[in-house]
C-alpha positions in Angstrom: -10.9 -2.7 -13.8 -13.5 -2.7 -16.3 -16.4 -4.5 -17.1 -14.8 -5.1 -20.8 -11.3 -6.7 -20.1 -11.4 -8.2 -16.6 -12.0 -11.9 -15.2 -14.4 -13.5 -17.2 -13.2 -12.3 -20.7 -14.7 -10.8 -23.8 -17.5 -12.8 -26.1 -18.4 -10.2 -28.3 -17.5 -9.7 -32.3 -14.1 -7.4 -32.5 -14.5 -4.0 -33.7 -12.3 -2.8 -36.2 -9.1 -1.2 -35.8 -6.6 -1.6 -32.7 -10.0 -1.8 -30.4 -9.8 -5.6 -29.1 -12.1 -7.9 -28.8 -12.8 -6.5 -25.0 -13.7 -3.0 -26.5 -10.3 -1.8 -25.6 -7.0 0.1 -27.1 -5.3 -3.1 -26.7 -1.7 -1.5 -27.7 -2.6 1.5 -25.1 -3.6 -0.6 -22.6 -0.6 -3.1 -22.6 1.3 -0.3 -22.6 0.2 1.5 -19.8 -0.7 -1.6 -17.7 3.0 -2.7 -18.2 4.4 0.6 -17.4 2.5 0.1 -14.2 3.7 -3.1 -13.4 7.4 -2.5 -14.0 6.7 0.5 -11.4 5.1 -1.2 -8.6 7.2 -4.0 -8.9 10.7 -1.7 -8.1 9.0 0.4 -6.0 8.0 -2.8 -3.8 11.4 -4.3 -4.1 13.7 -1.6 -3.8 12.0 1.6 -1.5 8.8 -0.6 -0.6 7.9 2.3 2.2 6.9 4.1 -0.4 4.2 1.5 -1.6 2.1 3.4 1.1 2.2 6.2 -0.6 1.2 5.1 -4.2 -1.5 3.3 -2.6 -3.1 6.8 -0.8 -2.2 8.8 -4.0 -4.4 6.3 -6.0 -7.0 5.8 -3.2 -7.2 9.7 -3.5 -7.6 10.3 -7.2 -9.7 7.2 -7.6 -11.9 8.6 -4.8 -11.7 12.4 -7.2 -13.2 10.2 -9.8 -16.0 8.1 -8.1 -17.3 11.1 -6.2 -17.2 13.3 -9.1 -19.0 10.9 -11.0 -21.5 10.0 -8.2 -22.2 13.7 -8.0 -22.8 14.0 -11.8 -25.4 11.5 -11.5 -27.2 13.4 -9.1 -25.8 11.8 -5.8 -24.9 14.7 -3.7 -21.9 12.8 -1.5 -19.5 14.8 0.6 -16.5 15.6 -1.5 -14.2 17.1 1.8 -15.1 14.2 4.0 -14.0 12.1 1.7 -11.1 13.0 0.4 -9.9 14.1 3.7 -11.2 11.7 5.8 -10.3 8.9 3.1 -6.8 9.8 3.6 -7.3 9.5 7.4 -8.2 5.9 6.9 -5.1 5.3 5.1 -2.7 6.6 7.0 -4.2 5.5 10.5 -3.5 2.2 9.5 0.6 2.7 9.3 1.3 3.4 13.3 -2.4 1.6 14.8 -2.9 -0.8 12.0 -6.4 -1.8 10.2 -8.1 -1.2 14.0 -6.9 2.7 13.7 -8.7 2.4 10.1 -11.7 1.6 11.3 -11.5 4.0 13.8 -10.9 6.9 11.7 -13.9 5.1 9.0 -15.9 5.7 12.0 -15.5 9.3 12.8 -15.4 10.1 8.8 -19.0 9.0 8.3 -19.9 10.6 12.1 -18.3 14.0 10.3 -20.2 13.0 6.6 -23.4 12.7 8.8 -22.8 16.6 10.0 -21.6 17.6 7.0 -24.3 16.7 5.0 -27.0 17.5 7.4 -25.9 21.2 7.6 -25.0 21.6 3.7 -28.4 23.9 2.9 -27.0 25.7 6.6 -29.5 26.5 9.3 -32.5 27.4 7.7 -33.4 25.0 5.2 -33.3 20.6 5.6 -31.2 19.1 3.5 -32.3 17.5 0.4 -31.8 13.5 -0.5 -30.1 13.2 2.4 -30.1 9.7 3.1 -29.1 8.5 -0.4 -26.2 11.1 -0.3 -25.1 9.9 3.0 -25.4 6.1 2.2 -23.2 7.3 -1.0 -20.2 8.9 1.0 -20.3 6.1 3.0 -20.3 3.7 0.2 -17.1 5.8 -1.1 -15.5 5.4 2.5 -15.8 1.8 2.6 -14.9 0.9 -0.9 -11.8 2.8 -1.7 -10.1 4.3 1.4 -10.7 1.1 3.7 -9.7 -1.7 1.3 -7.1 0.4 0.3 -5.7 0.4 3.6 -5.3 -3.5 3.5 -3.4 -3.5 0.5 -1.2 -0.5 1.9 -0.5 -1.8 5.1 -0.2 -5.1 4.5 3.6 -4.2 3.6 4.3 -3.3 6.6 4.2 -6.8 7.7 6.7 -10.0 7.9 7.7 -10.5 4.0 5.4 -7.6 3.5 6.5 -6.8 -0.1 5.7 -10.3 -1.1 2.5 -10.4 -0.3 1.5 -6.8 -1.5 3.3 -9.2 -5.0 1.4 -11.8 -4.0 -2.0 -9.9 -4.5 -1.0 -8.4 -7.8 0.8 -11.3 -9.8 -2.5 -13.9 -9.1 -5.0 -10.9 -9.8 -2.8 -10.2 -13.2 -2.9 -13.9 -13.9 -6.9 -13.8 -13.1 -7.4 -11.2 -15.6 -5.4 -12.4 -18.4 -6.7 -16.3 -18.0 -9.9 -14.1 -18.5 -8.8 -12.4 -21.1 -7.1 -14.8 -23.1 -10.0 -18.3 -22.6 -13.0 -15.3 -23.2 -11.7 -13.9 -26.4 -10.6 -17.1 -28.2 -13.7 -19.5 -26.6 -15.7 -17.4 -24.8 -19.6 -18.3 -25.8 -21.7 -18.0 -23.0 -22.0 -14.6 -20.9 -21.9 -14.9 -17.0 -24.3 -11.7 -16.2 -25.3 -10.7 -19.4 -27.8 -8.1 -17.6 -24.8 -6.4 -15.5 -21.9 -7.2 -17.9 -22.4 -8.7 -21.3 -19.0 -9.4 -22.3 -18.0 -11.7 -19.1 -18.2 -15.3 -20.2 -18.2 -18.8 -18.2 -14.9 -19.8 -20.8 -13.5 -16.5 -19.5 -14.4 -17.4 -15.7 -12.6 -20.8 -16.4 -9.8 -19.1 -17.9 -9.4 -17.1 -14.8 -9.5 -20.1 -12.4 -6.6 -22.0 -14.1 -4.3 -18.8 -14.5 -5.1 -17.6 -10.9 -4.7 -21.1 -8.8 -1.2 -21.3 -10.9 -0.1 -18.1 -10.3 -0.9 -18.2 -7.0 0.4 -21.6 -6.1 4.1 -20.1 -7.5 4.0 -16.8 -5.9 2.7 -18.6 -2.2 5.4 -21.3 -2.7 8.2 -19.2 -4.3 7.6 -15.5 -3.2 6.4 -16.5 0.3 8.3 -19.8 0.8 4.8 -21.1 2.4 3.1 -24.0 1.9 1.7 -25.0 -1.8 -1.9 -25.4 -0.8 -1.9 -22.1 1.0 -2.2 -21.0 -3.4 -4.5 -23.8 -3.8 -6.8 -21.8 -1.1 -6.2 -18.1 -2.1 -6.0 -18.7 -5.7 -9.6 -19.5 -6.1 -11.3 -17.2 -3.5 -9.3 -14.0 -5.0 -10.4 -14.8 -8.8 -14.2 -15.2 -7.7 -13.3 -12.0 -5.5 -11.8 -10.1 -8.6 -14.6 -10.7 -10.7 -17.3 -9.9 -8.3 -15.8 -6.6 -7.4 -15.4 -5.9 -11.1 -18.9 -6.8 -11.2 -19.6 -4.1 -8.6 -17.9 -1.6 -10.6 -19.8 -2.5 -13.7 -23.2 -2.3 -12.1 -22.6 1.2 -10.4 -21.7 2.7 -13.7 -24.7 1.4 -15.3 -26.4 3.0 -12.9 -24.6 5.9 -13.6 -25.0 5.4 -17.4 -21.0 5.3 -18.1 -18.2 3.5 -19.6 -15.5 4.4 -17.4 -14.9 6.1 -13.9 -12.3 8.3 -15.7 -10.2 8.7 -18.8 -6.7 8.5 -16.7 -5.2 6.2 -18.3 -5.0 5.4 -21.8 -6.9 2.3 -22.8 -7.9 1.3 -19.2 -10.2 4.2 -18.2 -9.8 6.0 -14.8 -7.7 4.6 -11.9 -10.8 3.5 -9.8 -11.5 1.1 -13.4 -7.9 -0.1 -12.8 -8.7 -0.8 -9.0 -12.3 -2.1 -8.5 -11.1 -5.9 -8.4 -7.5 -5.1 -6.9 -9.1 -3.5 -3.9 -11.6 -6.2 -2.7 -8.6 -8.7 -3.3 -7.0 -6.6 -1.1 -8.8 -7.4 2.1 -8.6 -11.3 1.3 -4.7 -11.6 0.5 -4.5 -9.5 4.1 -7.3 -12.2 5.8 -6.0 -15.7 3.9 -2.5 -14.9 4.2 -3.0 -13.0 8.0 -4.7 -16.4 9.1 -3.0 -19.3 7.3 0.6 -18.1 7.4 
């Protein structure tokens, strides 16, 4: 998700043409965020095995992207390890659960370490090497690890509904966001790491997330309403921060967007940068309360 249309909402002037208020292809990006939905949502209720799969397709291209755009910006991190490895992480967590995870996180960055401290071979030390190290592992831990919370968390009791769970109230986060930062929003949260994230948009975000998740916890999961009244909060503050993350690495990296994917949304890793750390906390709230 991106630092233009996520929790916290847009305060800036709207450009002309179909470009919103957020700085986005609004008709392209309903479009292909819709399309999205609709899939998810079948796949999850009909064949929702195969949510594991989606998840470690998009955990791999998204980790393509971040790595290749990492590397462009001079950070040298291990592209095998990663994308190998990364899928390691996923998949451990199917039979051995998030314990085989870490496990296989574990001996990733032990490889990573190798890997990169033999790259200039035999004869020569390798250059930058802790910065490219503490890159692959950043990688490692951001995409392949939280995305193995949010695929194997459907492998539990009423897994489906909580993998639903996670999406509806993160939906409902950003367009609350959207919706109060475009038509009130005034005054910019971080203006230094994202200008157009406002406190109206924050609020906006709040109300739509508590709601949505107080339905989904009481009607998807048939739990307790102020089970919602405790995850709705913690995952909007959570989607925002991780889409803060996001923004902050590419302007260190001096870009717009991880990738150019998807139409009017960037690459997937801009669709996933909120989803992900939400992720871990749907997994922990719901894990510990239900």
């Amino acid at each position: 998700m991106t630092d233009t249309d996520r929790p916290g909402g847009a305060a800036a002037p709207a450009p002309k043409g179909s470009t919103s208020r957020a700085g986005r292809d609004l008709p392209a990006a309903i479009g292909v965020g819709g399309t999205l939905g609709v899939s998810l949502i079948l796949i999850l209720v009909f064949i929702p095995e195969v949510w594991f799969g989606v998840v470690a397709v998009a955990i791999a291209v998204a980790s393509w992207e971040v790595t290749k755009r990492l590397r462009d910006g001079g950070i040298k991190v291990a592209l095998i390890p990663i994308l190998v490895g990364g899928q390691a992480i996923m998949w451990a967590s199917w039979p051995w659960g998030i314990s085989g995870s870490v496990v296989a996180l574990a001996a990733t960055v032990l490889v990573a370490m190798i890997w990169k401290l033999l790259s200039q071979g035999l004869q020569a030390a390798p250059e930058n090497y802790l910065q490219d190290l503490a890159g692959t592992t950043l990688v490692l831990a951001w995409l392949p690890l939280m995305g193995a919370f949010g695929a194997s968390m459907v492998l539990q009791d009423d897994g489906a509904a909580r993998v639903l769970t996670l999406m509806i109230v993160v939906v409902c986060s950003d367009v609350g966001g959207y919706v109060a930062g475009v038509t009130f929003g005034k005054h910019p949260m971080v203006p230094a790491i994202s200008p157009k994230k406002s406190w109206e948009g924050m609020a906006g975000s709040m109300v739509f997330g508590i709601v949505g998740a107080v339905l989904t916890v009481v009607y998807l999961l048939d739990a307790q309403w102020w089970i919602g009244l405790v995850l709705g909060p913690v995952l909007v503050i959570c989607a925002t921060l991780g889409d803060l993350v996001e923004s902050q690495v590419k302007r260190d990296l001096k870009i717009k967007d991880m990738g150019t994917l998807l139409p009017g949304h960037g690459g997937i890793m801009d669709r996933l940068d909120s989803i992900l750390p939400c992720a871990f906390v749907v997994w922990a709230i719901l894990g510990a309360l239900l």
